[in-house]
N, C-alpha and C positions, 0 to 999 in steps of 0.2 A: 893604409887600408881603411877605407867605409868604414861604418857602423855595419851595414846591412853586412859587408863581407862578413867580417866579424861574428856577427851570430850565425851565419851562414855556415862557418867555416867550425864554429863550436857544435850545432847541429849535426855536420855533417860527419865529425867527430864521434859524436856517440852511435850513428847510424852505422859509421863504418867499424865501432867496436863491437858493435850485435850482432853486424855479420860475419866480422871473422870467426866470434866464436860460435852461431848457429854454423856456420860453413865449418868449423873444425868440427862443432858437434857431430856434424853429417858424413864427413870423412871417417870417423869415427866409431862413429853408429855402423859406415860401412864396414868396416874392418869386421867389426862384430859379428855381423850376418852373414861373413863371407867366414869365418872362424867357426862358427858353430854351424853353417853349410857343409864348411869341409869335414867337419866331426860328424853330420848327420849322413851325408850323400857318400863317403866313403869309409869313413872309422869305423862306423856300426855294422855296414853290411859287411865288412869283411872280417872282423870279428863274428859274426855270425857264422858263416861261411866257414872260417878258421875252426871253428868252436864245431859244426858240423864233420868237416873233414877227420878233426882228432876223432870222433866219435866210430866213422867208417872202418878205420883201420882197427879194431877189435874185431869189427862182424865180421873182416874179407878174410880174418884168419880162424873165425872160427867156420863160416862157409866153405874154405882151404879144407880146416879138417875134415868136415865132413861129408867134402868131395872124396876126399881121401879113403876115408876110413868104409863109407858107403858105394864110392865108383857108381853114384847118381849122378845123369848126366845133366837132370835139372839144376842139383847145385852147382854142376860146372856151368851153366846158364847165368846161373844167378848172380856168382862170382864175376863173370866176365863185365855183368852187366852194371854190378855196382863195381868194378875197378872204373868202367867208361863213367859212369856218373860222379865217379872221383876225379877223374881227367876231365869231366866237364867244368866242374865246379872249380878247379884249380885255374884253366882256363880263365871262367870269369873271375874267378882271384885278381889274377893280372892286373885289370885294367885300376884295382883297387886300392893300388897299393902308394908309396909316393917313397917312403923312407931308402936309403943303401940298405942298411939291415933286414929288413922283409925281404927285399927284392931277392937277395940272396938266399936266404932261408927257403923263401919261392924256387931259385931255381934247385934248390940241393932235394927239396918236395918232390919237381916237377921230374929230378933224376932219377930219384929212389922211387916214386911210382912205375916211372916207363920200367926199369929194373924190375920190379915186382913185376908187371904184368908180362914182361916176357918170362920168366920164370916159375910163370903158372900157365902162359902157352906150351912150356918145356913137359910142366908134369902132365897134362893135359894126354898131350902127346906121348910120352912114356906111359901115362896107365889105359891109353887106348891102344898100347903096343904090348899091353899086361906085365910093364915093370913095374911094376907097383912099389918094387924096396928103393929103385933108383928115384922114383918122385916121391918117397918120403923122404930119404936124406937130402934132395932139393929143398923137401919141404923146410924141412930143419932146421936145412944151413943156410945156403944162398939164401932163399926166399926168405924166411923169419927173419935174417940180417938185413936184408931191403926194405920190410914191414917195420921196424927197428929204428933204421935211417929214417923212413918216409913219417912215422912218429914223434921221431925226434926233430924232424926238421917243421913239422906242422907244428911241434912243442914251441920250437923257438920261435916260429913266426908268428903265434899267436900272442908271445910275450914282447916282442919286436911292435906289434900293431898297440896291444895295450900302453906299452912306454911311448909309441908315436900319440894316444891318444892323451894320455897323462900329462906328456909335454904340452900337447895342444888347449887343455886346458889350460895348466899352466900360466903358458901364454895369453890365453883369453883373459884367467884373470887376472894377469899385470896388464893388460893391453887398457881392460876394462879403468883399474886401478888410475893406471897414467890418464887415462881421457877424463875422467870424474876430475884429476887433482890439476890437469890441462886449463879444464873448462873452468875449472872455479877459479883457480889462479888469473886466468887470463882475463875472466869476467869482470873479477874485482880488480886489477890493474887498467879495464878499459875505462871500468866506471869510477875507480876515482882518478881515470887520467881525464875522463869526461866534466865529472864535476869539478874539477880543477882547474879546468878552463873557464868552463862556466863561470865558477868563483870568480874566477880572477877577471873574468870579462865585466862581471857584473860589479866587483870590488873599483875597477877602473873607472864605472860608468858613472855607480853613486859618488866616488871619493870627487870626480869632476865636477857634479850637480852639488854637491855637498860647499865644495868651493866656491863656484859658483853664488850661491846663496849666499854663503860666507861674504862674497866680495859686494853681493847687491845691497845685505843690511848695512855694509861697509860705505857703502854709496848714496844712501840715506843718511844717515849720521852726519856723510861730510869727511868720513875720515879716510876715507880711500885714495891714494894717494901713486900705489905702484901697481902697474899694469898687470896682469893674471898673465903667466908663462904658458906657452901652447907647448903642449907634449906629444899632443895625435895632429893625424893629418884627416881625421873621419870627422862626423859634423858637430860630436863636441869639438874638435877644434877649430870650427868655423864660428859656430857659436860662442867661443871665448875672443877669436878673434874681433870677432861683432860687439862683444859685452866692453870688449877695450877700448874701440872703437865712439861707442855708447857715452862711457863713462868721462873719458876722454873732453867727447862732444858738451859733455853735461857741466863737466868742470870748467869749460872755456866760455859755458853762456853763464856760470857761478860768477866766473871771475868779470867776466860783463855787465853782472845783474848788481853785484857789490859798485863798480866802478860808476853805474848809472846809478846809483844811490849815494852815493857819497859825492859824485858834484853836484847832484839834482840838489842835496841836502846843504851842500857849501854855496849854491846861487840860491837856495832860499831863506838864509840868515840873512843876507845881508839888504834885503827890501822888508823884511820882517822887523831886522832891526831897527829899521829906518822908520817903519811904521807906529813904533812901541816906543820910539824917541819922541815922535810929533805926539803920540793921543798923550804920556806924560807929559810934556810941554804943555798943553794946552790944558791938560788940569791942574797945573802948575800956574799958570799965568790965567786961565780965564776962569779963574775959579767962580769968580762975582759976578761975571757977566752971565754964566751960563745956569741953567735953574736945576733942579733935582734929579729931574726927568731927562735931561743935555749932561749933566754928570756920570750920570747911570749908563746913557749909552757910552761915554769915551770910556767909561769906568769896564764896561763891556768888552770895547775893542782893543783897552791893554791888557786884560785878560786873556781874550783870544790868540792876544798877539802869543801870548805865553806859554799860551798850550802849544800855538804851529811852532814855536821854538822848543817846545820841549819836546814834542814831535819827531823833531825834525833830530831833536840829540838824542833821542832811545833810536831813529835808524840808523845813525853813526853809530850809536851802540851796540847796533844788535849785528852791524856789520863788523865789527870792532869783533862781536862772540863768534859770530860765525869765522873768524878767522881768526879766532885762538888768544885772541891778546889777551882779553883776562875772561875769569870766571863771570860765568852766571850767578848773582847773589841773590834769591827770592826774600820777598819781605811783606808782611801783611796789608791791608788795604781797608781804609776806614770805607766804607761804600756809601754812609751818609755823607758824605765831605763830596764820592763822585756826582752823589744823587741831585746835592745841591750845587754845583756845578753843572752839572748840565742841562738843571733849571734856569739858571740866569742865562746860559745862552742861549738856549728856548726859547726863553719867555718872550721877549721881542716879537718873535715869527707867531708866535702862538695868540700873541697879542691883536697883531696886523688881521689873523686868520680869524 
């Protein structure tokens, strides 16, 4: 894999853990709004409703009574009119509801009402027929046992809606709960699975350029010797293989640059030496013939001769270091001793000039 894949793919890492967990968030978030929708759009109003209804059936028995007791035919208006406003309101009950237990509690309501209100068209009918004892023992019985039942079943379904609402809490707030402990979890699992690549992308990059380095001061020195191992196929490992390459190259024009110095230095003893024979020789043998000034220069040119020999053995030397055979031993340096040395073989040129 590339380099560029590489960050590409660490990148795209952290992008794709942000969105999972904004996109859980979001799912989440929906849950929520749709949990306390269904607690506001139907738990409420039918508790309300619920909580209304209990409330009716006290007034329809005391407007009963005192249909009864007065044979006003207003009340009996009035009655009829709030039992329909109770069948209304049941009615929209219905679409309210969602739980088994309401539903039923609903219909045992919606039975013990119809029961009631036929039961107060019975007495209706009896005290407009002027029985008046036969629709009070209606009243009594039948009818107070149906007000009784329709009571009691409005009791239970209002206790039915609050457990449905109590639940639905509940549930909101474990829903709530799990999404908070979701979200962090998964956050911190994206992000140190994120910078964990990173690291480790970024750990592989430096520890290569680190080597690297490693191998170039290595390469200076002269001490470099084994080729750098490629591990990737991205362009640190093109770049190692080019540094091998490199190194390689460098070491075979080393092994070139010694080889041209150490013959160049071995064909220049031996005319050197030839030369440091004759200017001896000749201050040897023409000692008398020659004058102060004829001394001086052969005296010069065996000198010279002695430095291009000595020259010529510190490069055999230094090739000799550069390839390990012995130590480097440093030593002080008279500099008057250089200074007047390189007067006398000056002085000639400086002379002529």
């Amino acid at each position: 894999m590339r380099l560029a894949s590489k960050i590409f793919a660490a990148s795209t890492l952290v992008i794709l853990a942000l969105v999972g967990v904004a996109g859980w968030s979001l799912l989440a978030v929906g849950h929520l709004v749709r949990a306390h929708r269904d607690i506001t759009d139907r738990s409420l109003p039918a508790l309300q409703l619920e909580v209304s209804l209990e409330e009716i059936v006290p007034r329809l028995l005391r407007i009963e009574a005192r249909y009864l007791v007065l044979r006003d035919k207003a009340y009996g208006q009035l009655l009829k009119e709030r039992a329909a406003r109770a069948a209304a309101d049941l009615e929209r009950l219905e679409v309210l509801l969602g739980s088994p237990a309401e539903e039923k509690s609903y219909r045992e309501a919606v039975a013990a009402l119809a029961t009631y209100g036929q039961l107060v068209d019975k007495e209706r009918a009896l005290l407009s027929r002027g029985e008046t004892a036969r629709a009070l023992r209606l009243s009594e019985g039948p009818a107070r046992s149906a007000a009784e039942r329709l009571e009691q079943a409005l009791s239970q379904l209002t206790e039915a809606t609050s457990a449905e609402v109590a639940q639905t809490q509940t549930a909101v707030r474990a829903l709530e709960s799990r999404t908070w402990t979701t979200i962090l979890v998964t956050l911190s699992v994206s992000l140190l699975a994120a910078v964990g690549a990173t690291g480790f992308l970024a750990f592989r990059l430096t520890r290569s350029i680190r080597r690297l380095s490693s191998a170039t001061g290595r390469v200076v020195d002269g001490s470099f010797e084994e080729p750098l191992p490629v591990e990737t196929r991205d362009e640190i490992g093109d770049l190692t293989r080019s540094f091998n390459r490199m190194a390689l190259e460098l070491r075979e024009v080393e092994q070139l640059k010694q080889q041209f110095f150490s013959q160049i230095s071995h064909e220049l003893r031996n005319p050197l030496t030839a030369i440091r024979a004759s200017a001896q020789l000749v201050l040897l043998r023409a000692r008398d013939v020659l004058d102060a000034r004829q001394r001086q220069w052969v005296q010069s040119i065996d000198d010279s001769v002695d430095r291009l020999l000595s020259l010529v053995t510190r490069i055999l030397d230094l090739n000799r270091l550069r390839a390990g055979v012995f130590p480097l031993v440093r030593q002080p340096v008279e500099l008057d001793k250089v200074v007047a040395r390189a007067l006398d073989v000056l002085g000639p040129q400086a002379e002529q000039q």
